[in-house]
N, C-alpha and C positions, 0 to 999 in steps of 0.2 A: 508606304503605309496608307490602310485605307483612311479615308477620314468621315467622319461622322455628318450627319446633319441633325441638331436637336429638335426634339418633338414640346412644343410649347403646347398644352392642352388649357383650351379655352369652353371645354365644355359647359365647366359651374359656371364660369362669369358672364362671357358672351352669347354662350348657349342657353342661358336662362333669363339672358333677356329676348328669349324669342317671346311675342305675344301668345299669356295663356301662360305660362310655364312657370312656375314656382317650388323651389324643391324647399327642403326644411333641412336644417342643420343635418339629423342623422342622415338624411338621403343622399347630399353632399360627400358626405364622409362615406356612405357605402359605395357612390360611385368612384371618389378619388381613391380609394383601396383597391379597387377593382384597375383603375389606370393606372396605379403605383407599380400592381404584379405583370400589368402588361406591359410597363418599360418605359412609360413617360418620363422625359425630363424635367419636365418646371409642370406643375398644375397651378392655374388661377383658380383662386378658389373662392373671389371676391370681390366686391367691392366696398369696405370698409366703413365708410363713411355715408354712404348710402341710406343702409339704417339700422336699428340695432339688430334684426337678426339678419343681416350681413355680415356685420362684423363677428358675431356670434359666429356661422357657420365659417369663416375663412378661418378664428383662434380653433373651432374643433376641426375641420381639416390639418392644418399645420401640428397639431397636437396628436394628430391619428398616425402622419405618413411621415417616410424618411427621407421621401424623394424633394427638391425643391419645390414652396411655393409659392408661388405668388398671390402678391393683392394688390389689385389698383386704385391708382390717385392723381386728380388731380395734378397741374402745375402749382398748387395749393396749399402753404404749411399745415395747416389744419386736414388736409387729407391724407399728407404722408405722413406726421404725427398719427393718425388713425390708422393707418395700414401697419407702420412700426409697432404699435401696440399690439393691433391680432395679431400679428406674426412673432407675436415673444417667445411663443412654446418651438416655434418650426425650429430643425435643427438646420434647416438652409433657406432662408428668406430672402424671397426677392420682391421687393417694389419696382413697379410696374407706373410711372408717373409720363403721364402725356400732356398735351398743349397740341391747335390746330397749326398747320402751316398754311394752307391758303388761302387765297388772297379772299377767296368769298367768306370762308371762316370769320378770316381774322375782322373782318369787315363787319358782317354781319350779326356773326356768333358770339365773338370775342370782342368788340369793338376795341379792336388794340391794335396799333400801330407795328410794323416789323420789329423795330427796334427792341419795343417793352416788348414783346413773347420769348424774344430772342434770349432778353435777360431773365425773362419769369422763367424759362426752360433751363438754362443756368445755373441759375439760383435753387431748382426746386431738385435736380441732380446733386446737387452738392450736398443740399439737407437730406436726403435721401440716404446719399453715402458717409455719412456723420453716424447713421445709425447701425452703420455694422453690415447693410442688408448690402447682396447684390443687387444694381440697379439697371433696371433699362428703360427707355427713354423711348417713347412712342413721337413721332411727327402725327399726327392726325391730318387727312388728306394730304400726304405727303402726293401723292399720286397726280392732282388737279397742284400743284403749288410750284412754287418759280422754281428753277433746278437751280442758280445762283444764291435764291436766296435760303433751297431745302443747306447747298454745300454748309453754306455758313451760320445753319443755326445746326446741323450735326456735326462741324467740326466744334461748334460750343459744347457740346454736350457732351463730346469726347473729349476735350480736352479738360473737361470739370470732372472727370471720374464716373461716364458710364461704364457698365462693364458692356451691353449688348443695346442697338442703337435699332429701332425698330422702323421700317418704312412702309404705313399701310396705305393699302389699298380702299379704304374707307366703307366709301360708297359704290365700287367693283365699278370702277370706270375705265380702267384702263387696259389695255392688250396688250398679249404677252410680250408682245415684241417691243411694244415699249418700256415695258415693266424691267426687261431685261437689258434695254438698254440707259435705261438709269439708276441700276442698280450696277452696272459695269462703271456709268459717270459717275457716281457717289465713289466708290475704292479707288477708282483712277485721281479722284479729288479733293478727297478732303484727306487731309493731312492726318496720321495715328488712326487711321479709321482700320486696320489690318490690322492693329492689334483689339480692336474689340470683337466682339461676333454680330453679325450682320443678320436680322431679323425680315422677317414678313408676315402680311397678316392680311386677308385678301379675303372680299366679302363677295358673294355670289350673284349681286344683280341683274349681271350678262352672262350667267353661265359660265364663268371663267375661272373660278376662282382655284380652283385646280390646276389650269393651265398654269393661269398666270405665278404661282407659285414655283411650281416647277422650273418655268424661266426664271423666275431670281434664283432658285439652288444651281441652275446651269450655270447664271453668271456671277456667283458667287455667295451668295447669301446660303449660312450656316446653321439658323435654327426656323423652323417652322410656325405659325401659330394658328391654331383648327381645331376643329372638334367634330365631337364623333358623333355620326350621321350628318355631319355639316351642320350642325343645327346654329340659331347664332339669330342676331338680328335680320329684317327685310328677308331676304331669299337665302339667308345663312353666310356659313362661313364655309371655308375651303373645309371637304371631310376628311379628318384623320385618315381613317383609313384607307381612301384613295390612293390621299400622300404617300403613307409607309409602304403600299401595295406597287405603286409605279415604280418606285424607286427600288423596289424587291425586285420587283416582275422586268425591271426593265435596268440593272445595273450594269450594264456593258456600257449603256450612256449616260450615266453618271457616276458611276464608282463609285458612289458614296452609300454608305448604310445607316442604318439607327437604332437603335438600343429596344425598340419594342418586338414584343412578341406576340410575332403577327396570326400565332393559332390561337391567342385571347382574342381580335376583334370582332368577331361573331359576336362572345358572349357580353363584352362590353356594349355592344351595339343594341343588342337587347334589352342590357338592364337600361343603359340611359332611355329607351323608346319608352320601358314600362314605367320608369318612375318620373318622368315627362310628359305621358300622354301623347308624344310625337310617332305616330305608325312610320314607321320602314315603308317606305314605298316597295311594292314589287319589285318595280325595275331598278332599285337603286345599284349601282355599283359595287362589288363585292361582299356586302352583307344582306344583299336583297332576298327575298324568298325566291326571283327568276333568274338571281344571278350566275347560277347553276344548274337549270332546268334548260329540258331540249324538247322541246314539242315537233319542230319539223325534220318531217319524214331523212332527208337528204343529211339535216344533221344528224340524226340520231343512228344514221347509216355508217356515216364517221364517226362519229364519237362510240359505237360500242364496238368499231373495228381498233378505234386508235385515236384517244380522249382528246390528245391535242390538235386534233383536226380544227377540235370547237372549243376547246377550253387552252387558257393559255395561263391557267396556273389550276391546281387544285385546292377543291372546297376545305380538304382539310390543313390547307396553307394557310386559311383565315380563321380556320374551327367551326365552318359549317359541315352539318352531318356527314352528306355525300351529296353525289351529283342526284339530279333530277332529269325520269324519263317520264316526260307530259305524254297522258296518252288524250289525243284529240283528233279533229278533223283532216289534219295536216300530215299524221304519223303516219310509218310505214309498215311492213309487213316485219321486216326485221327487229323494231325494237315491242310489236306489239306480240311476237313470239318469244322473244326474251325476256320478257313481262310474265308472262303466262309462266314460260319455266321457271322464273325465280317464284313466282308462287307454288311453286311444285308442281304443274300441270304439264304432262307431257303425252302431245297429241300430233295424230297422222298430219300429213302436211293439208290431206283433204280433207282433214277438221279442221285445221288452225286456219285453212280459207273458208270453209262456211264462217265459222264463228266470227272472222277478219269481215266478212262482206255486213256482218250483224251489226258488228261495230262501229263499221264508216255509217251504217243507216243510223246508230243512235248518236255518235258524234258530233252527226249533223244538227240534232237537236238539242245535245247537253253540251257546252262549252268545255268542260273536262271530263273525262270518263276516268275513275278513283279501280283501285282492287276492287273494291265492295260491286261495284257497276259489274266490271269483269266476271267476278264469280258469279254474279247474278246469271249475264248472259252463259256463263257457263253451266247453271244448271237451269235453265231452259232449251240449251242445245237438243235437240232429238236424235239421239241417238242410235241407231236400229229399229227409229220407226221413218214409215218411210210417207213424206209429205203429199198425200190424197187430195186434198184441199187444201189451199193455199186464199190465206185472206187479201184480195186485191183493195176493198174499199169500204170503210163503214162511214155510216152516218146517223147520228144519234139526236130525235127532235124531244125534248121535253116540255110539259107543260101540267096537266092536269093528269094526262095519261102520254106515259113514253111510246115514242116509236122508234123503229132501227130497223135501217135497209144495210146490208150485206151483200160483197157481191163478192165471188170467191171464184178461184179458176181451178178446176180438175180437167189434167191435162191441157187440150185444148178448147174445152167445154167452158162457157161462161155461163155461171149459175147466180141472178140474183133474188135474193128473198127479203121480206120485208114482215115484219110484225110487233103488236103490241105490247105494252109488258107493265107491270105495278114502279117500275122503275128501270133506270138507262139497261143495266148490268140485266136486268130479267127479259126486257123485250129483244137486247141481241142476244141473248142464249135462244128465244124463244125463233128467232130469225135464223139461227145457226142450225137449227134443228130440223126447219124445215128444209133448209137449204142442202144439209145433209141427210134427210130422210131417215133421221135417228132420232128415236124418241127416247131420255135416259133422265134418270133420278140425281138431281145435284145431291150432293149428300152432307159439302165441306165448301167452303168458301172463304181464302184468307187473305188478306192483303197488306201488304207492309211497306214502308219508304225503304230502300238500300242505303240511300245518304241522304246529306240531308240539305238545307237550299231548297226555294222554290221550285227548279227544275231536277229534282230529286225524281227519279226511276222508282215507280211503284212495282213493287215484284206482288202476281197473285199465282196463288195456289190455289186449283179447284181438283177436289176428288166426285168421280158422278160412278152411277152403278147403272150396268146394260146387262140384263138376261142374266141378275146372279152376281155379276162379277164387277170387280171397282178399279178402274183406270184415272190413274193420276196426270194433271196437265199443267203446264208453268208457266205464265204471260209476261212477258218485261216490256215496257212502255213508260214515258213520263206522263200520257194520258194513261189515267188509270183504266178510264172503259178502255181504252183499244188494249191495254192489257189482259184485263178481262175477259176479253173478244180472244185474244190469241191463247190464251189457259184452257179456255173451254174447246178451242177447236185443236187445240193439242190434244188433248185426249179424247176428242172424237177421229181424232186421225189414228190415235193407239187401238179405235176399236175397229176399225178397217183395219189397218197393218196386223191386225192378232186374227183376221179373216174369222170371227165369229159366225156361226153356221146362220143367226138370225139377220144378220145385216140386210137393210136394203126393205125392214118393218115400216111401214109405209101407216102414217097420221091415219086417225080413224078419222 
C-alpha cells in the first residue's frame, strides 16, 4: 500500500509573516481555495490572537474551505481559546499550539525552566483537545534542543492527546543528516509516538530547507509544513512545490505520494506572488520563468532531439505553458532553425546561415533576441540583391554640426568617406553617398523599436528615388544611427544590383 506524506500549507501564516507582506481576509480565502483545488491537506490560515483581522481572516478561510485548517496558538489558554473560536465554521479544525524547546529559548525567550514548558506544553494539548479540534503540537527549535529532553517533552504531548507532533527546524540550523537522524531517535524513543503523524517544518536560512525536509520523509516523518514559493519568515520556508515535485520526480526513492495536484502549482505560484508582491525569481525551481528555458546551444541540441536529455519532468507536470527555447549568444544553429520554422519561415540552409551569422552579431549585443528581433532580422535579409558595399566602420561626432566617417569595403577595395550633415542620420547618408558615388532623393524615413527594454532593436525603413525610380532599404541595429547607416546602404546596394544604366553619376 503506498503511503501518503501530508502537505501542511503555511502559506497565509508563515508566509505572511515574510516582511512587507499583508494579505486581507478576501485575499486569504482566494488563495486558500486555490490550495484547497490543488490538494492541500491542513491550510493555516492564521494566527488568531495576533489581532482582530487575523482572527477574521482564519473564521473566513475555515468558513470558505472543506479541506482542514488550521490556526495557531500559543502554549497559551487565551490563545487556543482564540484559535477554537475562528475555527467554529471549519468543518475540520486543527490547532496548531507550540512552546520553545531550547535551552537558549527557554532561557532567554521563555525564561522558564525545563520542567514548567514541559508542563505548559501539556496542559496547553490537553485544552486544545477538550475542544473537539485536531491537534498538533510544535517544539519550537526543536532542532538546536537536548534530544533527551525534545524525547521527554513529545512523549508528553503524545501521551496528553496529540494527534501529529511537530519537530521544526526553526532557525534552518541544522543538516540533513542530522535532521534525519533525529527524527529516526525520536520514533525509535519516545513511547506511542507511531501512532501519531510525525511532522516538519524547516526554514531556509542555509539553503536547506528542502533537503533537510526530505531527510525527515526518508526517515520517517509523514506530513510536511511549506509554502508555496518558500515564501515564510528570514530566507523562507521549505517550498511547497519543490516538496511535492521531488517526491513526484523522484518516487522510486521514496515511495511515498501526496494528494496534490501538481499541474495547479504553476498557477498557485502565481496568484500567491501577485497578491504578496513576492516576484518568482527566474531561477526558482520548478515555477520559475528559467525553470524550463534552454538558451545553450548543446542543450537545445538535446532537448529538441529528446527533452529529457535536459528536462527531467515536464512543464506541463506543474502547469507551466511549455518548454522555453532562449534564443541568445550561446544558441545553436539547430534550435535557432527550429525557431524560425515554428514561425513559419521556411528557408535555404544558405539563408538560414546568413541570417544565423546576423544573429550571433546581434546576440552579442542584446541579451535575448524575442520573435519580434527575428522577424525583424528577417525582413532586412537581402534577398536577390547582391551585397556591393559592405559597411566596415562608422563613426558619428555631434555637436553644433554633425559629422560621420564611413568606411565600407567593395570587394577588396577599402573606401573611406566623411561628411557633414544638419544631423547624425543626414551627415552619414551624406558620407554614404559620396562613398558610393550615388547621388539619390530620400523620400521616406521610418524608425520604430521591435521590442521593448533599453536595448530594444531599432528597425528603420528608408525609401530614396534614383533616375525616376524608388528602392526600398531595412536597417536593424540597437544603435539607431548604425541602423540607419545600414537601411540606406541597403538600398544603395539594390541600385547597383538592378545595374541602372546611370550608375557610377559622379557629385557635381
Amino acid at each position: 500500500m503506498i503511503q501518503k506524506v501530508e502537505i501542511f500549507d503555511t502559506t497565509l501564516r508563515d508566509g505572511e509573516q515574510s516582511p512587507g507582506i499583508s494579505l486581507s481576509a478576501k485575499e486569504k480565502v482566494e488563495i486558500a481555495k486555490t490550495l484547497e483545488r490543488m490538494g492541500v491537506d491542513i491550510i493555516e490560515a492564521g494566527f488568531p490572537v495576533a489581532s482582530p483581522g487575523d482572527f477574521a481572516a482564519v473564521n473566513a478561510v475555515a468558513s470558505e474551505v472543506s479541506c482542514r485548517v488550521a490556526a495557531l496558538a500559543r502554549a497559551v489558554p487565551k490563545d487556543i481559546e482564540a484559535a477554537a473560536k475562528a475555527l467554529q465554521l471549519a468543518k475540520s479544525p486543527v490547532i496548531h499550539t507550540f512552546i520553545a524547546s531550547s535551552p537558549i529559548h527557554m532561557q532567554y525567550k521563555l525564561r522558564m525552566e525545563p520542567d514548567v514548558v514541559l508542563k505548559k506544553a501539556e496542559e496547553a494539548v490537553k485544552l486544545a483537545k477538550s475542544t473537539g479540534a485536531r491537534v498538533e503540537f510544535s517544539a519550537e527549535d526543536a532542532t538546536r534542543s537536548d534530544w533527551q529532553f525534545l524525547v521527554e517533552l513529545v512523549e508528553a504531548v503524545t501521551e496528553a492527546g496529540a494527534d501529529v507532533v511537530n519537530i521544526p527546524d526553526t532557525v534552518g540550523y541544522t543538516m540533513p543528516w542530522e535532521y534525519e537522524k533525529l527524527i529516526k531517535h525520536l520514533l525509535s524513543q519516545v513511547k506511542g509516538l507511531q501512532k501519531t503523524i510525525l511532522s516538519v517544518h524547516c526554514h531556509n536560512d542555509l539553503g536547506l530547507a528542502v533537503a533537510n525536509s526530505l531527510s525527515a520523509v526518508k526517515a520517517g516523518a509523514r506530513q510536511v509544513e511549506c509554502a508555496v514559493n518558500g515564501i515564510g519568515e528570514r530566507a523562507g520556508n521549505a517550498a511547497l512545490e519543490e516538496i511535492v515535485m521531488a517526491l513526484k520526480v523522484r518516487n522510486s526513492e521514496y515511495e511515498l505520494e501526496t494528494n496534490v495536484i501538481t499541474e495547479r502549482l504553476y498557477q498557485a505560484s502565481r496568484l500567491v506572488s501577485s497578491l504578496t508582491g513576492y516576484p518568482v525569481p527566474k531561477n526558482k525551481a520548478i515555477v520559475g520563468e528559467n525553470a524550463f528555458a534552454h538558451e545553450s546551444g548543446i542543450h537545445q541540441d538535446g532537448f529538441l532531439k529528446e527533452r529529457s536529455t535536459y528536462e527531467i519532468m515536464t512543464p506541463e507536470s506543474v502547469g507551466y505553458p511549455k518548454s522555453r527555447i532562449v534564443l541568445g549568444k550561446h544558441s545553436g544553429r539547430h534550435a535557432f532553425k527550429e525557431r524560425l520554422q515554428e514561425l513559419g519561415y521556411q528557408l535555404l540552409d544558405s539563408e538560414v546561415e546568413q541570417l544565423f551569422n546576423r544573429f550571433i552579431e546581434l546576440a552579442d549585443r542584446k541579451k535575448t533576441v524575442d520573435d519580434k528581433d527575428l522577424e525583424a532580422l528577417l525582413s532586412t535579409q537581402v534577398t536577390g540583391v547582391d551585397i556591393m558595399y559592405e559597411l566596415q566602420e562608422l563613426q558619428v561626432f555631434s555637436g553644433n554640426e554633425s559629422m560621420a566617417l564611413v568606411k565600407l569595403k567593395k570587394g577588396t577595395e577599402i573606401i573611406k568617406e566623411a561628411a557633414a550633415g544638419d544631423g547624425p542620420v543626414d551627415a552619414v547618408y551624406k558620407a554614404l553617398e559620396r562613398a558610393t558615388a550615388l547621388k539619390v532623393e530620400l523620400l521616406d524615413y521610418q524608425l520604430q523599436a521591435t521590442t521593448g527594454g533599453t536595448d530594444s532593436l531599432g528597425e528603420v525603413m528608408v525609401r530614396i528615388s534614383y533616375l525616376g525610380k524608388n528602392y526600398l532599404g531595412r536597417g536593424l541595429h540597437n544603435d539607431v544611427v548604425r541602423a540607419s547607416a545600414e537601411a540606406y546602404l541597403q538600398a544603395l546596394n539594390r541600385i547597383l544590383t538592378e545595374g541602372s544604366e546611370a550608375v557610377g553619376t559622379q557629385f557635381s
